[in-house]
N, C-alpha and C positions, 0 to 999 in steps of 0.2 A: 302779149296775147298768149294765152294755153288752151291748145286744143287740144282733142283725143279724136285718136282715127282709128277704126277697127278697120283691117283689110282680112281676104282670105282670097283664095284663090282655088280652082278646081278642074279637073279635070276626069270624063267620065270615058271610061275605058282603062287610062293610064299607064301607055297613053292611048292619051283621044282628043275629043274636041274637049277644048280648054275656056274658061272666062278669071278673069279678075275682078272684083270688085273691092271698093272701100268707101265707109261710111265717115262724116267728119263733125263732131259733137262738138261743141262748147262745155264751159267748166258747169253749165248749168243742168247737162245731158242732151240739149238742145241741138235736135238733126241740123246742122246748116248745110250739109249738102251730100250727096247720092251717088257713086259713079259706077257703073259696071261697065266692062267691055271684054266681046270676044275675043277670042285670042287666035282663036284657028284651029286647024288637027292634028292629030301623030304627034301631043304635046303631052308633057307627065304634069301630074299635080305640084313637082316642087317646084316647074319651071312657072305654074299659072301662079303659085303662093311670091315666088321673085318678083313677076311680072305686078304683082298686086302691091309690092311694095316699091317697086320703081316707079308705078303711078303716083302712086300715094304721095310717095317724093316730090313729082314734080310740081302736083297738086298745092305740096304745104311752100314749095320756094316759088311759084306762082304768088299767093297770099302774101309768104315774107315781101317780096317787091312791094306789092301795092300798100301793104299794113304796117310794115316795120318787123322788128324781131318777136318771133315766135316759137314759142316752146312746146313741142308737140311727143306726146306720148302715143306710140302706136304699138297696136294692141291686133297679135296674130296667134290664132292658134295650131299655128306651123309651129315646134319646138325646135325643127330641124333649119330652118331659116332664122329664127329669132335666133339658135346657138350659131349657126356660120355668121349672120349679121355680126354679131355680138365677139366674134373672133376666138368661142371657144370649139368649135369643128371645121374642119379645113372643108372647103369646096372642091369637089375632085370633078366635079361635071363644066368642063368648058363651057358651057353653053349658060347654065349659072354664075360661073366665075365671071363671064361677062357683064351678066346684069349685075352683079356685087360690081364691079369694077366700075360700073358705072353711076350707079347708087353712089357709092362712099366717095365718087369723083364730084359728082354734084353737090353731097354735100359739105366737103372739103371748100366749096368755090364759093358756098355759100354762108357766110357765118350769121347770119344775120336770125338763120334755121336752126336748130337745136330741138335731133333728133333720141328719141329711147325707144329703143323695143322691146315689148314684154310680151311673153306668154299668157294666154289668157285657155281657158276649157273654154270647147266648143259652146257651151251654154250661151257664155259670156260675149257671143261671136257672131250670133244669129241672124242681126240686122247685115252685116257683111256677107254671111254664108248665104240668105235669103236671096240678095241680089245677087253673087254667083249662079243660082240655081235659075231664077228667071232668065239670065244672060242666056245660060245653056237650052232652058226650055224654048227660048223664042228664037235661037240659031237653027235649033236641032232637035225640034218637039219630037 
């Protein structure tokens, strides 16, 4: 199975109050499914763009249990997360380093998941960014 997941992540103040979201497409462009979730406050935007891809995670080794092996292209347009994901920028913020340590441990345990991440422009991001935005409107209109 191949799906595409756009995540983004946000944070208004930065930091401030924080949301993640990610959307989960079929090879057909077909929404199968919606997630946003608050994050809390006194948080920066790269920690909510992490947070958005540590969902995202668990979201697709959820699926791989129930479906089988799946191949999932995820689509962020964090440059700064896609390149530490991707192991060309080191993580110097603990606090991130954790959630990578815990991303890459999951999907280490999982093989069954077969994860990419790509950059994408924000254009390309909007159904993800959208749900970000309501997450925060409806915490913290």
């Amino acid at each position: 199975m191949k799906l595409f997941v756009n995540i983004d992540g946000g944070s208004r103040g930065n930091p401030g109050n924080a949301a993640a979201a990610m959307v989960i497409t079929d090879e057909a462009g077909q929404v199968l499914a919606t997630k946003s979730k608050f994050l809390g406050t006194k948080l920066t935007n790269n920690y909510a763009e992490w947070s958005a891809l540590e969902g995202a995670v668990a979201a697709l080794i959820h699926l791989a249990r129930r479906h089988g092996k799946i191949e999932a292209e995820v689509r962020s347009d964090s440059e700064l997360v896609v390149r530490q994901f991707n192991h060309q920028y080191k993580i110097k913020t603990p606090d991130l380093f954790e959630i990578a340590g815990r991303v890459w441990e999951n999907l280490a345990k999982n093989p069954n998941l077969k994860v990419t991440l790509h950059h994408v422009p924000r254009e390309e991001n909007r159904l993800a960014d959208a749900a970000v935005n309501r997450e925060l409107d409806h915490y913290h209109a």
